[in-house]
Residue frames relative to the residue before (quaternion, step in Angstrom):
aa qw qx qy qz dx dy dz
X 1.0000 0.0000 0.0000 0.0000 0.00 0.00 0.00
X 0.6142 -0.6743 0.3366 0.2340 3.31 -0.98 0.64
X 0.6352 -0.6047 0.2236 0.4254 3.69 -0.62 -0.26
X 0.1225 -0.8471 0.2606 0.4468 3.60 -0.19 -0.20
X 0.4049 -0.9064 0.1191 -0.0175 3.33 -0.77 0.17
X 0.3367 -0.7704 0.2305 0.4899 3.29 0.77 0.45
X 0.5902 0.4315 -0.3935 0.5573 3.47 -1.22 0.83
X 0.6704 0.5553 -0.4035 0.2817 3.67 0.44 -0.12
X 0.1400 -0.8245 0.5461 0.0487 3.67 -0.59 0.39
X 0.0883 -0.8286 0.5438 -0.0996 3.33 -0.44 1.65
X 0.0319 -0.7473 0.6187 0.2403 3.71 -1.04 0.29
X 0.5351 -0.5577 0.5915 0.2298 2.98 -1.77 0.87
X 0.0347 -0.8701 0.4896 0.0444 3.61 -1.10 0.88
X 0.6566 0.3337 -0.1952 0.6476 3.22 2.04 0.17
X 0.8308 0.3188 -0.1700 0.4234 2.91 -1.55 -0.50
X 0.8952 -0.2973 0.0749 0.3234 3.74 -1.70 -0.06
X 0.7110 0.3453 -0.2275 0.5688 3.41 1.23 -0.44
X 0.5539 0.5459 -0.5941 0.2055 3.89 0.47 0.22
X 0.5440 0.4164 -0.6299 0.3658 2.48 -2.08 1.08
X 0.6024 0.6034 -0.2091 0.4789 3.36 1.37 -0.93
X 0.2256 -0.7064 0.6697 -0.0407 3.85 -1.09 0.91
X 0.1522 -0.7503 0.6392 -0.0728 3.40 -1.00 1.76
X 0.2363 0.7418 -0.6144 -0.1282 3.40 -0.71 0.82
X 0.4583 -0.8265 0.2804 0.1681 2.82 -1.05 1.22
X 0.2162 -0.9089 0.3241 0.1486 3.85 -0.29 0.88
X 0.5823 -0.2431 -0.1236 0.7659 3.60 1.68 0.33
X 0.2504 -0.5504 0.7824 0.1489 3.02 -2.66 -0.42
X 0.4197 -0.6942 0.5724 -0.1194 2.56 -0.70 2.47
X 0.8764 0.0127 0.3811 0.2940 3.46 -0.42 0.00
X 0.8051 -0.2248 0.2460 0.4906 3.52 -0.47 -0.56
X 0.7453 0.4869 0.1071 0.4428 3.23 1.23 -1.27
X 0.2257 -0.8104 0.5352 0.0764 3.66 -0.03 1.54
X 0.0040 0.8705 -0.4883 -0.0612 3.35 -0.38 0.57
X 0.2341 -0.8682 0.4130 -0.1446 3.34 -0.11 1.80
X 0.4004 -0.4441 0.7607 0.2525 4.36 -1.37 0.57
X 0.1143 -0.6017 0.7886 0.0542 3.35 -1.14 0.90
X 0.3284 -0.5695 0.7502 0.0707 4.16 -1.58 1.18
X 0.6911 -0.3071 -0.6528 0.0434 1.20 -1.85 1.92
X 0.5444 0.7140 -0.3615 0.2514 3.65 1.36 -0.13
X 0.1199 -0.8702 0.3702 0.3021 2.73 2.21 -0.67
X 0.3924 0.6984 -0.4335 0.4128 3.89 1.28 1.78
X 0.6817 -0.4534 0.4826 0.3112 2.89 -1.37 1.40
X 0.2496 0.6982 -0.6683 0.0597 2.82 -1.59 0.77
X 0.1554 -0.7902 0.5873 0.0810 3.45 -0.80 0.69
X 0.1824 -0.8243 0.5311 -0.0721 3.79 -1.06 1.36
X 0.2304 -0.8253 0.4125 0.3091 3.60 0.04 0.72
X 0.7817 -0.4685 0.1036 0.3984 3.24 -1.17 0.78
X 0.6817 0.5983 -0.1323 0.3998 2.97 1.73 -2.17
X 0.7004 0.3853 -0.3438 0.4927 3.73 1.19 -1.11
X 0.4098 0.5806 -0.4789 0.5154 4.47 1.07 -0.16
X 0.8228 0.2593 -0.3397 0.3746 3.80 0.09 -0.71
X 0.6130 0.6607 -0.3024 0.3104 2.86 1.19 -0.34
X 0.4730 0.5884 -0.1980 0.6252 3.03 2.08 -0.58
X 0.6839 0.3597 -0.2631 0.5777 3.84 0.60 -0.71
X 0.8674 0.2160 -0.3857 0.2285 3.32 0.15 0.09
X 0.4885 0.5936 -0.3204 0.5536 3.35 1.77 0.38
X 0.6310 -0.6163 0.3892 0.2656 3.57 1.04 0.01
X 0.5795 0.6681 -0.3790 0.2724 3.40 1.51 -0.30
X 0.6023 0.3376 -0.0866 0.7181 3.05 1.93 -0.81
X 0.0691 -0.8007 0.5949 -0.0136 2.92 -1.49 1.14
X 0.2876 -0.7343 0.5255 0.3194 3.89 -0.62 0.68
X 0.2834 -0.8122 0.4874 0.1501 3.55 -1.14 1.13
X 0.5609 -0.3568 0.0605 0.7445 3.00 1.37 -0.78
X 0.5546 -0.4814 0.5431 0.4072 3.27 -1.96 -0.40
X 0.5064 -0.7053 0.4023 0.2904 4.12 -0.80 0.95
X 0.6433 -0.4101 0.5331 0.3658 3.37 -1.40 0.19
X 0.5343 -0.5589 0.4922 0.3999 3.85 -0.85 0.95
X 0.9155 0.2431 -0.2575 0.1911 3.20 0.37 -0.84
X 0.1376 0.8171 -0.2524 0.4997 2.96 2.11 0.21
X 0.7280 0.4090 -0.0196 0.5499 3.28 0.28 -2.17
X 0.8460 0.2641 -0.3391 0.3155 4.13 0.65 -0.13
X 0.3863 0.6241 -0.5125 0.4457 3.27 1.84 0.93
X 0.7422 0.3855 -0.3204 0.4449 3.55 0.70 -0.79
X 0.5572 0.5141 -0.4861 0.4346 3.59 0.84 -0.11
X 0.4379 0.6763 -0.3320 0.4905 3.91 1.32 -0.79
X 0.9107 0.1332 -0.1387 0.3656 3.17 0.37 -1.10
X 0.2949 0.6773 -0.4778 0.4754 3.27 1.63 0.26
X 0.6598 0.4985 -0.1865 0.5304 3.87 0.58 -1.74
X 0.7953 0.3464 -0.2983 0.3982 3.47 0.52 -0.29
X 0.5534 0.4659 -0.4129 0.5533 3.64 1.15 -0.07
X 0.3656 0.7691 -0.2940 0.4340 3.53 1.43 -0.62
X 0.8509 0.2553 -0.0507 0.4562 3.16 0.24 -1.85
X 0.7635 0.3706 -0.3378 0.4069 3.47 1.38 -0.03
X 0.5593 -0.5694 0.3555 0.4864 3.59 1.40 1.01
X 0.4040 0.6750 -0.5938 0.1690 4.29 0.51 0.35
């Protein structure tokens, strides 16, 4: 499986989060750390339970964002960040 990456935007289509859209804004380590749609909430996914999601279909990758696209939601990722959400 490929890498993931920041700028990517997956939807969830099963299990506890479908309906729910992850884009993803870096990978720390073990640990994908993703803007969760429409709640627009932090969320952090380890690497092992993200592939596991990509390769069962539960996650899907829609596309990868427009740079500039991709630095509003990081903005506001960094800003729920900075207010402990």
């Amino acid at each position: 499986m490929k890498a993931i990456n920041k700028r990517e935007l997956y939807a969830c289509s099963q299990g506890d989060f479908v309906g729910k859209t992850f884009i993803v804004i870096n990978v720390e380590g073990q640990n994908v750390n993703c803007l969760q749609l429409p709640e627009l909430k932090n969320i952090q996914i380890s690497t092992e339970q993200f592939d596991v999601g990509r390769n069962s279909d539960i996650i899907e990758l829609i596309e990868v964002l427009p740079v500039d696209v991709f630095e509003v939601t990081a903005a506001q990722y960094h800003k729920n960040e900075d207010s402990n959400n």
